[in-house]
Each structure stands twice: as structure tokens, then as C-alpha cells.
C-alpha positions in Angstrom: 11.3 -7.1 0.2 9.2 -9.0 -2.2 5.6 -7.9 -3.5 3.9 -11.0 -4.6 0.7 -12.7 -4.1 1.3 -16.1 -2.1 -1.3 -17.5 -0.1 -1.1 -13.9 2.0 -1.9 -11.5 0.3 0.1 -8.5 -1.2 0.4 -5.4 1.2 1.4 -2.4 -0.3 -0.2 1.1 -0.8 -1.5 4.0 -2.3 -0.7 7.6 -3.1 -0.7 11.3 -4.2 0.9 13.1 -6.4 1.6 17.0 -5.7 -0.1 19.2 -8.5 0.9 22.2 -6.8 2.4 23.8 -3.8 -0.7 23.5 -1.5 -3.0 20.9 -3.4 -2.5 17.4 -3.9 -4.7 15.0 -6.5 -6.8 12.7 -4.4 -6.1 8.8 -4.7 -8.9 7.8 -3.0 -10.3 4.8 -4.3 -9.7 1.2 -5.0 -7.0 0.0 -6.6 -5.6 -3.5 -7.9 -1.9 -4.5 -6.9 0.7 -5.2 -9.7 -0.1 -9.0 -9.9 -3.5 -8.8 -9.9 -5.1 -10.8 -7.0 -5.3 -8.5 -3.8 -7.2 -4.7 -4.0 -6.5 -1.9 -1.7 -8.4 0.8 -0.9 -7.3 4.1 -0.3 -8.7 7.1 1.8 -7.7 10.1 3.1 -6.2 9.7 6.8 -5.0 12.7 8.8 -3.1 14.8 6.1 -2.5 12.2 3.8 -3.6 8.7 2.8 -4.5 5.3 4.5 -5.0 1.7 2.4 -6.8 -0.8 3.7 -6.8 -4.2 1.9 -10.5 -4.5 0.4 -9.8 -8.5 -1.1 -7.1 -11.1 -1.1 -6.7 -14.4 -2.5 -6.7 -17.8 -0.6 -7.1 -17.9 2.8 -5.2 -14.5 2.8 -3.8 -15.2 6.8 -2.2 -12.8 8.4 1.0 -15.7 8.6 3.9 -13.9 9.4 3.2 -11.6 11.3 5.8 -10.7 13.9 2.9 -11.2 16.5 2.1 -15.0 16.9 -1.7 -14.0 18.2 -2.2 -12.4 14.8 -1.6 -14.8 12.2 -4.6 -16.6 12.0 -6.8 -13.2 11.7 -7.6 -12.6 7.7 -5.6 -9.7 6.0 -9.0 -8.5 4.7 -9.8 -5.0 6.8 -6.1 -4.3 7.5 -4.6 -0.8 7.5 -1.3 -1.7 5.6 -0.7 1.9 4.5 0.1 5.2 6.8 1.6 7.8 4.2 0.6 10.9 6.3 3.6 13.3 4.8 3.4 15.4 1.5 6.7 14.5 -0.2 8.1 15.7 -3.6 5.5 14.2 -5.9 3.6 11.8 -3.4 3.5 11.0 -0.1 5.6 9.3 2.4 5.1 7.3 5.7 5.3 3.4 6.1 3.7 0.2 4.6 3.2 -2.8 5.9 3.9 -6.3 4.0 1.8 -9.3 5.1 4.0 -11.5 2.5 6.7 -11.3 5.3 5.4 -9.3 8.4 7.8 -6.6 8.3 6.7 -3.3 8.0 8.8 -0.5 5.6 8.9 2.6 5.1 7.2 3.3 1.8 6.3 6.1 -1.1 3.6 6.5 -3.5 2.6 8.8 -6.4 0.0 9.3 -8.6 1.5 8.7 -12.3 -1.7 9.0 -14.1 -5.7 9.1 -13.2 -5.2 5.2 -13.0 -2.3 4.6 -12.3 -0.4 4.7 -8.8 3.4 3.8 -8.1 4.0 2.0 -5.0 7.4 1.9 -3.3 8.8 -0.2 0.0 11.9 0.7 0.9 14.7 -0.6 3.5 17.4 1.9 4.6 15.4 4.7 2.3 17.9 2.8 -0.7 16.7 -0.3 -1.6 13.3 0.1 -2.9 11.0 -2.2 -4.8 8.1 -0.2 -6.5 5.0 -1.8 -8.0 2.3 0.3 -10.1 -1.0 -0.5 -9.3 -4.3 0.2 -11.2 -7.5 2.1 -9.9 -10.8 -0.2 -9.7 -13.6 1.7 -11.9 
């Protein structure tokens, strides 16, 4: 899986961390992908977290998705994160990756008040991570 910016735009997600047993830090907000050119924003959904992706370079098309009726529609408004599940330090659930349609399952954690580590991951081994950085 590969997160960078092409003429799609990069899907990824956003996070918690665990500051206790029963509380979590809140991620909500807007945050800027690793590279720089797409934003996601992040609100609570169910238990957890949901991204949407706020702005994307280009034409930022919908291209590969697996469904043919749904590349031409703009990645801008898509839900690309689900991480409904507390999980060590962050939450868990799955992400989806416009760059190459395929959805993963995915991880994030809060590492700092502006910082966010995003994770994609096939077969729960082989995981690329990208740290993001909160809009202010």
C-alpha cells in the first residue's frame, strides 16, 4: 500500500490515543496528510472516529475504485476512515485508499496535540504509517 498524493488524493485517517482506562483524547479536527496536499477531517462516529477527506489536489477522481460507476465522483466528502474500536493506544477499524481503491484495515494514535500517526495495514503485518498534522 502506498500513501502518496497522485492526481487522487491520499486516503488515510485519523485517531485517538487512550489517556486512561475509560477516556480517550479527542482527535477531532482537521488534519493535513504526510505529503501535504489532501486534509482529512476527523469526527467522532459511533464509539470512535470517522475522516472524511475535506480537500484534495487535481481533479482528486475517485479512479480506482473497485466500482466502475464511482470513479468519476470527486474524493472530496468521502468517508475514508471507520476506526470504531478502542485499541491499546488508538483506535482500530479500516481505511480506505483512493490512490488504489482497496480498502485496509488501519490504526491511528494520537502522538502529540498535533500530531496523529496513521497506519494501513494488509494481513495486520505489513503496515505503512504516515504522521499527519492537525489544521489550526
Amino acid at each position: 500500500m502506498r500513501f502518496t498524493v497522485r492526481p487522487t488524493v491520499l486516503a488515510a485517517l485519523a485517531a485517538g490515543l487512550l489517556c486512561g482506562p475509560a477516556q480517550a483524547a479527542d482527535p477531532s479536527g482537521t488534519w493535513l496528510t504526510e505529503t501535504g496536499t489532501s486534509r482529512v477531517r476527523i469526527t467522532p462516529c459511533g464509539g470512535g472516529f470517522c475522516g472524511t477527506i475535506v480537500s484534495a489536489p487535481g481533479k482528486g477522481l475517485d479512479e480506482k475504485n473497485p466500482d466502475p460507476a464511482q470513479r468519476t465522483r470527486s474524493v472530496v466528502g468521502i468517508q475514508i476512515l471507520n476506526a470504531p474500536q478502542a485499541d491499546g493506544g488508538g483506535f482500530s477499524g479500516s481505511l480506505y485508499n483512493p490512490n488504489d481503491g482497496k480498502t485496509y484495515s488501519g490504526s491511528l494514535k494520537l502522538t502529540g496535540a498535533n500530531s496523529l500517526e496513521v497506519a494501513g495495514c494488509v494481513m495486520s503485518v505489513f503496515c505503512k504509517r504516515q504522521t499527519w498534522t492537525r489544521v489550526k
